[in-house]
N, CA, C and O of each residue as an XYZ file, in Angstrom:
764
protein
N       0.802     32.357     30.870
C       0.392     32.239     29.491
C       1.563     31.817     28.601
O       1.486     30.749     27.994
N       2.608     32.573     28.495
C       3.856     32.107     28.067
C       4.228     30.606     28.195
O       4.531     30.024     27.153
N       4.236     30.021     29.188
C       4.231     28.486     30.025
C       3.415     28.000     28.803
O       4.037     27.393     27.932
N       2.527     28.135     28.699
C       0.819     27.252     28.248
C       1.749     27.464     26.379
O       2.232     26.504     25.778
N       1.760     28.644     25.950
C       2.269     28.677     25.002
C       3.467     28.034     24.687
O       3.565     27.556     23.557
N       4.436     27.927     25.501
C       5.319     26.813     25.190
C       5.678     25.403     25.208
O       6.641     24.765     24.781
N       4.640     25.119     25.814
C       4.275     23.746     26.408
C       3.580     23.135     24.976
O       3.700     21.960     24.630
N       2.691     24.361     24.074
C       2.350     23.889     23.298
C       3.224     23.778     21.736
O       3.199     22.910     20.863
N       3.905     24.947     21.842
C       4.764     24.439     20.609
C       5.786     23.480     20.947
O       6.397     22.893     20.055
N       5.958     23.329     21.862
C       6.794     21.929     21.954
C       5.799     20.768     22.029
O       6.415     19.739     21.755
N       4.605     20.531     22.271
C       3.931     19.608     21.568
C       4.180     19.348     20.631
O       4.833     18.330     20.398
N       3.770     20.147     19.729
C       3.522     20.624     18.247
C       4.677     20.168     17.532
O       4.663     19.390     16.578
N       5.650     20.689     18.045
C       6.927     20.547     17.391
C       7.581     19.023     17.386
O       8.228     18.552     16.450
N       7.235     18.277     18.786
C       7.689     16.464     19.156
C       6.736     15.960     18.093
O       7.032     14.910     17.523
N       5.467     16.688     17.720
C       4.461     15.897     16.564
C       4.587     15.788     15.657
O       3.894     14.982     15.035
N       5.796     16.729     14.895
C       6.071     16.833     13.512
C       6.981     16.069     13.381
O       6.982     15.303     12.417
N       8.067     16.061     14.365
C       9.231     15.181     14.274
C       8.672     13.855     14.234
O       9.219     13.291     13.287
N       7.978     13.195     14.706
C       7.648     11.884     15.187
C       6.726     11.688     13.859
O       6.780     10.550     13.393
N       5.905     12.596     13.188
C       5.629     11.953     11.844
C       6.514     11.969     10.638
O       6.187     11.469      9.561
N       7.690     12.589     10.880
C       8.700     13.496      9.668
C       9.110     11.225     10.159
O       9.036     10.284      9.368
N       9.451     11.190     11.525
C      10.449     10.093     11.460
C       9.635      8.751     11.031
O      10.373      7.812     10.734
N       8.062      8.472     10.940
C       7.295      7.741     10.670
C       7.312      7.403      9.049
O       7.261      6.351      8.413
N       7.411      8.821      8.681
C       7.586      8.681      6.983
C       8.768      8.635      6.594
O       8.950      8.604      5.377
N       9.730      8.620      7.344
C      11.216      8.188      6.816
C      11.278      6.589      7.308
O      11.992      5.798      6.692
N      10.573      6.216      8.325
C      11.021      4.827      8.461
C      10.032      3.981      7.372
O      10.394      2.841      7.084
N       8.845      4.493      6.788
C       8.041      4.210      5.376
C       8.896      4.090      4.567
O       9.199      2.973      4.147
N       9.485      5.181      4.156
C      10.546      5.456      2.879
C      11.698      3.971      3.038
O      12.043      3.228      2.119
N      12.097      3.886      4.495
C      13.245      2.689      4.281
C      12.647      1.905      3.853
O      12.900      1.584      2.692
N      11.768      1.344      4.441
C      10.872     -0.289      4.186
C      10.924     -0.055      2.476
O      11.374     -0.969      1.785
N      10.491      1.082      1.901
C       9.608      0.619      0.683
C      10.953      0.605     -0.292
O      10.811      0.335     -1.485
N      12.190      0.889      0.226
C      13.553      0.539     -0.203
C      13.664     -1.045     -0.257
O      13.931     -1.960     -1.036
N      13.311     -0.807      0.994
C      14.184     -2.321      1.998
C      13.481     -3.641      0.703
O      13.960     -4.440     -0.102
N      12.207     -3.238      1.131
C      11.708     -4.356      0.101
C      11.852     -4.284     -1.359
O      12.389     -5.257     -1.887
N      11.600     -3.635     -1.861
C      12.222     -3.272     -3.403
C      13.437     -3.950     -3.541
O      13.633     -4.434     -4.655
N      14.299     -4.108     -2.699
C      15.737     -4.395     -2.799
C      15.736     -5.823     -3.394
O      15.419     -6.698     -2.588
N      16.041     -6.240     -4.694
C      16.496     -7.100     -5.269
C      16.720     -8.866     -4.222
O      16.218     -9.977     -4.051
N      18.106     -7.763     -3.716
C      19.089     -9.318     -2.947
C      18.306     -9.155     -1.470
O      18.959     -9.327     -0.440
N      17.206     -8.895     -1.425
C      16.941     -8.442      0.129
C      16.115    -10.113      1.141
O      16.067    -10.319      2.354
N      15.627    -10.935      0.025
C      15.479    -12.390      0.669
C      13.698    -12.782      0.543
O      13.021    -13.787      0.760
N      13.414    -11.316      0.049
C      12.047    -11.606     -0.194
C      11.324    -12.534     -1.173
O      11.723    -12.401     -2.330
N      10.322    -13.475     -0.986
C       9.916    -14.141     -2.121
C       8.810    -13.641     -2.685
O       8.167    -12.922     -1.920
N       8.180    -13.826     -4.205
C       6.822    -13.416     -4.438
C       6.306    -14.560     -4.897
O       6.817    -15.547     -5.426
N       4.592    -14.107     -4.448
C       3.812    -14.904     -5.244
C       2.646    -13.557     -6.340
O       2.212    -12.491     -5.902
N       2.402    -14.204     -7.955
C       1.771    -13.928     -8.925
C       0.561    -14.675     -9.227
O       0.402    -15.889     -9.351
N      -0.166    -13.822     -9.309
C      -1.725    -14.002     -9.992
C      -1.513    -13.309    -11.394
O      -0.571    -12.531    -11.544
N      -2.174    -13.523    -12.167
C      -2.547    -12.720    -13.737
C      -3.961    -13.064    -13.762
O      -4.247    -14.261    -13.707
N      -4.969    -12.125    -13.843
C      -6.182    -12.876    -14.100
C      -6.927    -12.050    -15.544
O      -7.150    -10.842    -15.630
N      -7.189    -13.023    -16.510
C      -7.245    -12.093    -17.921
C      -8.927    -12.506    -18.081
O      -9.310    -13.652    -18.319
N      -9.971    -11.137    -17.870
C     -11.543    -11.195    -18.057
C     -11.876    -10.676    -18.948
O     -11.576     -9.484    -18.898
N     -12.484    -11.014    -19.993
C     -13.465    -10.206    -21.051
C     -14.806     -9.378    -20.086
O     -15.793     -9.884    -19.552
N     -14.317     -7.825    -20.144
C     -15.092     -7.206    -19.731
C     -15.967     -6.831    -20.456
O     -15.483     -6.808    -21.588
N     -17.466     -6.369    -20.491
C     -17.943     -5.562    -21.470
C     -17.568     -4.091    -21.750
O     -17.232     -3.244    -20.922
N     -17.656     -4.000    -22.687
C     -17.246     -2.326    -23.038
C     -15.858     -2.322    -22.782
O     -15.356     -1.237    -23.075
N     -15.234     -2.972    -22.434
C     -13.687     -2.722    -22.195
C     -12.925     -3.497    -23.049
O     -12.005     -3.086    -23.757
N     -13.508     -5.106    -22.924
C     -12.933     -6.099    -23.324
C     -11.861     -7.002    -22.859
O     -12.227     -7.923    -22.129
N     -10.483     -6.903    -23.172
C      -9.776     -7.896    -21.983
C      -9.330     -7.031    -21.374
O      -8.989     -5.917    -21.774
N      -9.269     -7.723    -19.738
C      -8.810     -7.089    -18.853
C      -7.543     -7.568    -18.337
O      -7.718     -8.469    -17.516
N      -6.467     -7.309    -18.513
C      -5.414     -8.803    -17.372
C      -5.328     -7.820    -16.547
O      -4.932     -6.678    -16.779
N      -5.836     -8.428    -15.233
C      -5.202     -7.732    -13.659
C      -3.869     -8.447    -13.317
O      -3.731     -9.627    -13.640
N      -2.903     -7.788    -12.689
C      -1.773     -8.482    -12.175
C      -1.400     -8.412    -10.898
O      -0.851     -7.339    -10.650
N      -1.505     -9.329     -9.751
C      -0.961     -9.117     -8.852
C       0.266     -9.336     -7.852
O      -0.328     -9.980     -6.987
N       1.035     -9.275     -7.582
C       1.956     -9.661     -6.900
C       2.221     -9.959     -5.558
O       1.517     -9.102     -5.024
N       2.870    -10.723     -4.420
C       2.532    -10.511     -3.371
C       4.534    -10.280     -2.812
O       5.717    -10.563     -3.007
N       4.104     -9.970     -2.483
C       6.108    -10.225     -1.768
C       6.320    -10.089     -0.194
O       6.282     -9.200      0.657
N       6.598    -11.649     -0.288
C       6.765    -11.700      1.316
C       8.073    -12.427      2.035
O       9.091    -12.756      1.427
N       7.880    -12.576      3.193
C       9.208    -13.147      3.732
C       8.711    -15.188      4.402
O       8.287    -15.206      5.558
N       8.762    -16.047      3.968
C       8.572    -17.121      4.391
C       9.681    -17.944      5.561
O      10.890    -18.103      5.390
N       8.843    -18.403      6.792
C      10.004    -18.763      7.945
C       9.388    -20.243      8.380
O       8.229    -20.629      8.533
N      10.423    -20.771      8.487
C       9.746    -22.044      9.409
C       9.174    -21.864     10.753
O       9.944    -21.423     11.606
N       8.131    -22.088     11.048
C       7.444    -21.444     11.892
C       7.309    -22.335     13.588
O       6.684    -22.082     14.618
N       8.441    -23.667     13.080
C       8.164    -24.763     14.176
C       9.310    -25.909     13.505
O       9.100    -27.072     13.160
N      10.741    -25.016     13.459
C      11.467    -26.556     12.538
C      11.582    -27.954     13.607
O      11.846    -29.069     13.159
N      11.382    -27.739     14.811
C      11.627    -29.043     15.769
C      10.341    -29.990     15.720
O      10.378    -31.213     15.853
N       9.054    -29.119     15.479
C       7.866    -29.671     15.732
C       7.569    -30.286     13.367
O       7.094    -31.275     12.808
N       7.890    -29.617     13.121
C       7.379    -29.621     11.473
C       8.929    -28.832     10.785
O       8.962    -27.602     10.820
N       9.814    -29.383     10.352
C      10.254    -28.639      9.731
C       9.965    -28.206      8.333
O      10.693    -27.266      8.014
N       8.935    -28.677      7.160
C       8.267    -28.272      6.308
C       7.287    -26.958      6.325
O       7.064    -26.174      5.402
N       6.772    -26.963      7.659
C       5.473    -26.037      7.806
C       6.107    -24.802      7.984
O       7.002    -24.760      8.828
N       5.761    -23.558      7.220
C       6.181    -22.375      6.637
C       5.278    -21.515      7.490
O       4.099    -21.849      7.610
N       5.905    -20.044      8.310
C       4.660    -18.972      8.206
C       4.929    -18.048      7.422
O       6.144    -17.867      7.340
N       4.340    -17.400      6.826
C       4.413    -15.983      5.741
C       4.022    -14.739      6.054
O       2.834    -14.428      6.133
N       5.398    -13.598      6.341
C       4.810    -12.463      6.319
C       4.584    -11.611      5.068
O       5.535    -11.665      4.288
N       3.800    -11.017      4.769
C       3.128    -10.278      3.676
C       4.065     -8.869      3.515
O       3.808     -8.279      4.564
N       4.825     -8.189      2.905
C       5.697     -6.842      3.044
C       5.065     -6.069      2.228
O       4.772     -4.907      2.510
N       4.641     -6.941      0.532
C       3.839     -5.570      0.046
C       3.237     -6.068     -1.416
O       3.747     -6.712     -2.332
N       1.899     -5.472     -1.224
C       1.076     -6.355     -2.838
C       1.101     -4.953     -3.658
O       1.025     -3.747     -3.421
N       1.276     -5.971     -4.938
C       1.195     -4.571     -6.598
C      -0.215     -5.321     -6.904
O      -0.565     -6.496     -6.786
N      -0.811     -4.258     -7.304
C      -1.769     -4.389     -8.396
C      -1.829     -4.160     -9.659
O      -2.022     -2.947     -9.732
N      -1.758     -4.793    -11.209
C      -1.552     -3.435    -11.934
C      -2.787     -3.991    -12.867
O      -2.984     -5.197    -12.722
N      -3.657     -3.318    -13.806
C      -4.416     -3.460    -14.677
C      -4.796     -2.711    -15.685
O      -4.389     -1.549    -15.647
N      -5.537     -3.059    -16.693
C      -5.739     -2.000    -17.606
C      -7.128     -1.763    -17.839
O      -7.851     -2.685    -17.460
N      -7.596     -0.963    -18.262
C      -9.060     -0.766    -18.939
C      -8.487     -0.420    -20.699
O      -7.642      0.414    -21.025
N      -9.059     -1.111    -21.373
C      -8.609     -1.408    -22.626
C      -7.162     -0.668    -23.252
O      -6.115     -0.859    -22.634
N      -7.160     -0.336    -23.742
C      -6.046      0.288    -24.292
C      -5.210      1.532    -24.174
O      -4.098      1.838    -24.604
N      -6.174      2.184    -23.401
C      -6.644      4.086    -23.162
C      -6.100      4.167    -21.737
O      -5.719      5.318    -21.525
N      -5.903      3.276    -20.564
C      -5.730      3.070    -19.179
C      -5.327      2.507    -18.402
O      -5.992      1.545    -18.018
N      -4.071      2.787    -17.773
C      -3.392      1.582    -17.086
C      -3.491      2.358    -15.544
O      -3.350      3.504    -15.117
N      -3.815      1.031    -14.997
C      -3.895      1.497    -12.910
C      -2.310      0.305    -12.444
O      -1.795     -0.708    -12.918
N      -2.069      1.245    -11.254
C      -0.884      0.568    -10.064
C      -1.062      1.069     -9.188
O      -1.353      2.264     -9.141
N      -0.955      0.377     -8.285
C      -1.239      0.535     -7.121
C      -0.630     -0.554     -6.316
O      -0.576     -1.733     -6.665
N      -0.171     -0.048     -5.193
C       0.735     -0.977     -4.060
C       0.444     -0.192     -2.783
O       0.376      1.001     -2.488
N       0.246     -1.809     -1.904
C       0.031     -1.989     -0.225
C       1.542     -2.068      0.415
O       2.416     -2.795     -0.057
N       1.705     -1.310      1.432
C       3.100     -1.817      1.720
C       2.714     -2.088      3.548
O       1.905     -1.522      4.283
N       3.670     -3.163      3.793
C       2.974     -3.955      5.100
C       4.225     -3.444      5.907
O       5.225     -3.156      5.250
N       4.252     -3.314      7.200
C       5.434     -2.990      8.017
C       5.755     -4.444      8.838
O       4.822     -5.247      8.798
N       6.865     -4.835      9.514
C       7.467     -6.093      9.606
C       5.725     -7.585     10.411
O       5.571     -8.806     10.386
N       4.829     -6.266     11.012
C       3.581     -6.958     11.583
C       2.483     -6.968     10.577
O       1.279     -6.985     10.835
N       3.106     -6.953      9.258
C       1.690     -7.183      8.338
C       0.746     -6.028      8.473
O      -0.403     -6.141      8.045
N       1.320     -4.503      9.259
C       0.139     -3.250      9.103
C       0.147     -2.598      7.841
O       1.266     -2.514      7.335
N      -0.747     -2.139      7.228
C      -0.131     -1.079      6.550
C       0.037      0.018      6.675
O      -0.856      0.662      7.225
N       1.049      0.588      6.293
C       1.733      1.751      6.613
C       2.045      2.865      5.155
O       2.461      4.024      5.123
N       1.688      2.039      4.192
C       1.501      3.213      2.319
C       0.979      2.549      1.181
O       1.193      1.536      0.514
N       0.325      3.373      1.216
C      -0.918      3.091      0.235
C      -0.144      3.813     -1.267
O       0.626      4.773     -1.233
N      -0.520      3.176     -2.356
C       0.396      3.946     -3.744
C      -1.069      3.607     -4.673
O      -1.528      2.479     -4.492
N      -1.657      4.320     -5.437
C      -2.233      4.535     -6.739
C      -1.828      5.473     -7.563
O      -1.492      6.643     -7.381
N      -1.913      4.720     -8.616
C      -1.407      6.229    -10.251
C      -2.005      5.072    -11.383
O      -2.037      3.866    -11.627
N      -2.388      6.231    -11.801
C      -3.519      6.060    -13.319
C      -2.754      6.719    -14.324
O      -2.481      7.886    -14.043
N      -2.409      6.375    -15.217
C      -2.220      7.131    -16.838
C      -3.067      6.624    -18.032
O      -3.356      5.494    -18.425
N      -3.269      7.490    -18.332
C      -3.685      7.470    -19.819
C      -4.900      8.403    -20.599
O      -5.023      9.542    -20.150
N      -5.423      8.177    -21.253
C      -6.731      8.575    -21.841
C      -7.531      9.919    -20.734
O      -7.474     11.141    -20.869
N      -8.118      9.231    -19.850
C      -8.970      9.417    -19.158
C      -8.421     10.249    -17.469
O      -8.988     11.100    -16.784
N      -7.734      9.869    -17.373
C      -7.553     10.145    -15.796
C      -5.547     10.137    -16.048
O      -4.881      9.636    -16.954
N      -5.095     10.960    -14.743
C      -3.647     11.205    -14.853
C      -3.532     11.475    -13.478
O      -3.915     12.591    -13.125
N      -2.949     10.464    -12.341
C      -3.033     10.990    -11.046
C      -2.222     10.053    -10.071
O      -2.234      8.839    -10.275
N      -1.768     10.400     -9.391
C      -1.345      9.658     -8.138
C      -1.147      9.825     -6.927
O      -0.529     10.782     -6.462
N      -1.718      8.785     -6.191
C      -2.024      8.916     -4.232
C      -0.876      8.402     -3.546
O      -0.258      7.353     -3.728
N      -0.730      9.196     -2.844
C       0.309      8.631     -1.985
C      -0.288      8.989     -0.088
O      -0.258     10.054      0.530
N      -0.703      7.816      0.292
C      -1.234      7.503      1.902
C      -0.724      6.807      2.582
O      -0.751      5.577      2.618
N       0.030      7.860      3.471
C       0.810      7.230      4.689
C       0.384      6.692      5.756
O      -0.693      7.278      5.864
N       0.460      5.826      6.848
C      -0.331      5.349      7.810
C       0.797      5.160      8.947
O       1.934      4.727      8.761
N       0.228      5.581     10.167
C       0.951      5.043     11.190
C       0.540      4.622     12.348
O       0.266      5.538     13.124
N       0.377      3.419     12.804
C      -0.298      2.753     13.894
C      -1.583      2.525     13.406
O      -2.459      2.042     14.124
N      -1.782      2.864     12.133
C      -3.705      2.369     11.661
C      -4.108      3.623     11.328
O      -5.205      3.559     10.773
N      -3.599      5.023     11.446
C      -3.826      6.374     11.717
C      -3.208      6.986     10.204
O      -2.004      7.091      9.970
N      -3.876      7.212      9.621
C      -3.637      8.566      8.406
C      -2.745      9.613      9.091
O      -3.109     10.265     10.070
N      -1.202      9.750      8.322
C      -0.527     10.781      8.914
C      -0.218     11.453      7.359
O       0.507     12.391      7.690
N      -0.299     11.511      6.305
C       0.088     11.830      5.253
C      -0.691     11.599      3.782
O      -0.964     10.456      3.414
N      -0.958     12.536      3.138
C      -1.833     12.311      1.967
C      -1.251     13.567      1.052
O      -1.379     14.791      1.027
N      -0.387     12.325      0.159
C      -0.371     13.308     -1.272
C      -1.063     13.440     -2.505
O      -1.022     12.271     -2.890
N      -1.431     13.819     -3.038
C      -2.475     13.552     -4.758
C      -1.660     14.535     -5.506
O      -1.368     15.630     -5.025
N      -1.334     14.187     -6.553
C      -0.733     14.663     -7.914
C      -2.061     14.277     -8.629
O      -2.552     13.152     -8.532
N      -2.571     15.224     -9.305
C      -3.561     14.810    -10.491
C      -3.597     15.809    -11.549
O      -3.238     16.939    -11.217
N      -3.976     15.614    -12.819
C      -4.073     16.798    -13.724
C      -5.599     16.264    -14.491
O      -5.742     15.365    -15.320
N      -6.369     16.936    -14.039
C      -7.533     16.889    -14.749
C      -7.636     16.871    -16.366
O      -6.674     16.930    -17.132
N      -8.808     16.789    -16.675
C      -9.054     16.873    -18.382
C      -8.579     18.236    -18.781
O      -7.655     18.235    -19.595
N      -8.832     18.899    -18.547
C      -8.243     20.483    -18.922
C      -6.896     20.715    -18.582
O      -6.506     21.874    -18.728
N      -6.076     19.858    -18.153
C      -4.861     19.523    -18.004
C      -4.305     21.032    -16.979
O      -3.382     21.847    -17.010
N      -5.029     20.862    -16.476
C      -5.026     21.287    -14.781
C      -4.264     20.960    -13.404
O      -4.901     20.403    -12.510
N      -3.398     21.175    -13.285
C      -2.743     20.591    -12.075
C      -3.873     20.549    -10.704
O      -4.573     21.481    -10.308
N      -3.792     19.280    -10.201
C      -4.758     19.672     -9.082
C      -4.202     19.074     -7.580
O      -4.913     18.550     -6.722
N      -2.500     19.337     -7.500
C      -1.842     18.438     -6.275
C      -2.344     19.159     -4.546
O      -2.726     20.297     -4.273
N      -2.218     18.428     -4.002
C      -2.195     19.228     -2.518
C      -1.717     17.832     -1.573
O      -1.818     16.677     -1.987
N      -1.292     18.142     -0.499
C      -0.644     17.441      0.367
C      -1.507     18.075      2.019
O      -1.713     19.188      2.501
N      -1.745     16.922      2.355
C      -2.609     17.179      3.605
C      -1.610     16.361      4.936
O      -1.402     15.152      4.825
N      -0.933     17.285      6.390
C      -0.834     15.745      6.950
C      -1.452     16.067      8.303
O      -1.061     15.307      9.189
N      -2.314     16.998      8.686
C      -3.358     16.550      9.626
C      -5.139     17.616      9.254
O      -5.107     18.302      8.232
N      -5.682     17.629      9.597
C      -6.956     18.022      9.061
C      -7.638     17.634      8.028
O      -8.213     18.386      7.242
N      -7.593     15.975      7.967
C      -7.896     15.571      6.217
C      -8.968     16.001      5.909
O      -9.637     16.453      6.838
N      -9.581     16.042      4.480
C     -10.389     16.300      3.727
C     -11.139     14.883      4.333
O     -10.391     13.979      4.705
N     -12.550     14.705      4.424
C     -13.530     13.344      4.798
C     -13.030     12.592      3.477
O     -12.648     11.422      3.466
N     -13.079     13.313      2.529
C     -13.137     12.387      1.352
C     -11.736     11.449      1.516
O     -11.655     10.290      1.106
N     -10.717     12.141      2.157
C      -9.242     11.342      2.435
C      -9.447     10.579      3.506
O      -8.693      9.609      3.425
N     -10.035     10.543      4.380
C     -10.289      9.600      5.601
C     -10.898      8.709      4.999
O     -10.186      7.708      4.905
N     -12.035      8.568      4.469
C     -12.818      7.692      3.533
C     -12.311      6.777      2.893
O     -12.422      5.609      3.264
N     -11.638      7.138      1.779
C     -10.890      6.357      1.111
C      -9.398      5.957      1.836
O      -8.615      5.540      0.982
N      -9.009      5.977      2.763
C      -8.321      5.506      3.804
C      -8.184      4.329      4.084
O      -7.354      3.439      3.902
N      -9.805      4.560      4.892
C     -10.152      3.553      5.190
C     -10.779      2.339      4.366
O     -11.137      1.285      4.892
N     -10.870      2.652      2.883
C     -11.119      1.700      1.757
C      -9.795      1.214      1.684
O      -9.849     -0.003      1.505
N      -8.603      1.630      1.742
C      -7.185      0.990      1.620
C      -7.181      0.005      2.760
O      -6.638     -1.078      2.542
N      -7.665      0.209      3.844
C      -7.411     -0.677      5.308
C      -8.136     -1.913      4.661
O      -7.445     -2.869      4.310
N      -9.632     -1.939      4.472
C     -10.756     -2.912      3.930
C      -9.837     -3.662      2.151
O      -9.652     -4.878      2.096
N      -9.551     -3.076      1.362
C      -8.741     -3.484      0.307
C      -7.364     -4.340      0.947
O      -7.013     -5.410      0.450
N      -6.608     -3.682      2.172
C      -5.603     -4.476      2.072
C      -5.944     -6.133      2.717
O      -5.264     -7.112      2.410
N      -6.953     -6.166      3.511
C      -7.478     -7.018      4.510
C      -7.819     -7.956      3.185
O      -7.465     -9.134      3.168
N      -8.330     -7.522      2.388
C      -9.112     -8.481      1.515
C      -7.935     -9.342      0.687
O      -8.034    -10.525      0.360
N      -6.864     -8.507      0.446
C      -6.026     -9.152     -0.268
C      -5.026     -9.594      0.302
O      -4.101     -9.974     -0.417
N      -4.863     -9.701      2.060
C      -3.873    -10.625      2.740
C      -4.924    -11.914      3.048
O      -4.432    -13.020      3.275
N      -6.109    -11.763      3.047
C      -7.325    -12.892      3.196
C      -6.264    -13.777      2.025
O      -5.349    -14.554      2.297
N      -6.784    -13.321      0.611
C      -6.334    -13.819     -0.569
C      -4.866    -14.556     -0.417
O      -4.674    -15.745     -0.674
N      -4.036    -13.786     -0.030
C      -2.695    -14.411      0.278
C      -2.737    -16.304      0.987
O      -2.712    -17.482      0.628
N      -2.831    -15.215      2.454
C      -2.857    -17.232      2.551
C      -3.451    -17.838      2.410
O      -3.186    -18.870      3.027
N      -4.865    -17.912      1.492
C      -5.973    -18.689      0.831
C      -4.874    -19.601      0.079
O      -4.644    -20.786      0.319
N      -4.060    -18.544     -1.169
C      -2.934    -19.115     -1.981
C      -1.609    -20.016     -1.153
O      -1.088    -21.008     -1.664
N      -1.195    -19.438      0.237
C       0.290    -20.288      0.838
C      -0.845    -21.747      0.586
O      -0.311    -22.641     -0.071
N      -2.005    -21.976      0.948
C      -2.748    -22.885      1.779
C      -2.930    -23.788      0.533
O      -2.836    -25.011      0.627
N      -3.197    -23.149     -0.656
C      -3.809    -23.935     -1.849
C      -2.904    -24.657     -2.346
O      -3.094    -25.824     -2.689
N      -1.525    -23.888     -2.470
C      -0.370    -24.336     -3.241
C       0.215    -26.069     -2.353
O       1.046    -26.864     -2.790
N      -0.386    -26.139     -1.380
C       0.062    -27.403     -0.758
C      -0.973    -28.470     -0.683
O      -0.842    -29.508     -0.036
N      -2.384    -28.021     -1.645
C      -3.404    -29.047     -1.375
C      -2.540    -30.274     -2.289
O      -1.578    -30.502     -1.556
N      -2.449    -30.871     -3.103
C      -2.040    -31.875     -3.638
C      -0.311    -32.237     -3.664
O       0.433    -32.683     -4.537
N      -0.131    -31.850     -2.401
C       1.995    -32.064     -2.290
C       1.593    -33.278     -1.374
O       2.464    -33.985     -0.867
């Protein structure tokens, strides 16, 4: 029994380490790329909609990636693009601003999910870690209308509602690396 019992906290224990080191190698990247002189290029969208009830909207997006010649002997013009990490930011009129950022690991996965809301209405921010496609980390900072703290940190037994919306980050990021090289592709229709 002892055996069985130790066999298992040393499971247990290689499992924590190996996500403690998953979210520290997160933490570098979301350095690495942030980094100014680091070689990354971006591409910007602004898209400004008259909503109803809201009125203008400008969404902003950003993309920041790394561009390589992908064949200089065969094409030296022709570029491939890896994707490292998209911002979103927008407002709902005056009362509400959203951000939110995808961060891609060197194979275009994602690996952290970022939302935070201020203003008026809502006060909160997600923080979803991913590793290998797998939810290893979920933080929420929020303070309700009654100005309520409502944080908790989950990193295995998620809440459904955290798996859920998880997996809306996987489907969201897909949609907006679609978007990406729609744009590498467009920017060369008339060169």
């Amino acid at each position: 029994m002892k055996t069985f019992l130790s066999i298992l906290l040393l499971i247990w224990t290689i499992n924590i380490h190996a996500q403690e080191d998953a979210i520290a190698k997160i933490r570098e990247r979301y350095a690495q790329v942030n980094e100014e002189d680091a070689g990354y290029q971006t591409h910007s969208v602004e898209l400004n909609t008259m909503q109803a009830a809201i009125g203008l909207q400008t969404t902003k997006i950003a993309f920041r990636y790394m561009a390589f010649q992908s064949n200089p002997e065969e094409d030296p013009a022709k570029l491939e693009y890896t994707l490292a990490k998209i911002s979103v930011s927008y407002n709902i009129s005056d009362g509400m601003e959203y951000h939110i950022e995808y961060l891609f690991d060197e194979n275009q996965n994602l690996i952290f999910y970022f939302r935070k809301a201020e203003g008026e209405w809502e006060n909160y921010q997600y923080r979803y870690y991913f590793n290998k496609g797998k939810l290893i980390k979920v933080i929420i900072k929020s303070i309700n209308e009654m100005g309520l703290k409502l944080d908790y940190t989950d990193t295995k037994n998620f809440k459904s509602k955290d798996i859920e919306y998880a997996k809306s980050c996987f489907l969201k990021a897909k949609e907006y690396i679609d978007f990406f090289h729609s744009m590498t592709d467009i920017e060369y229709l008339d060169k």
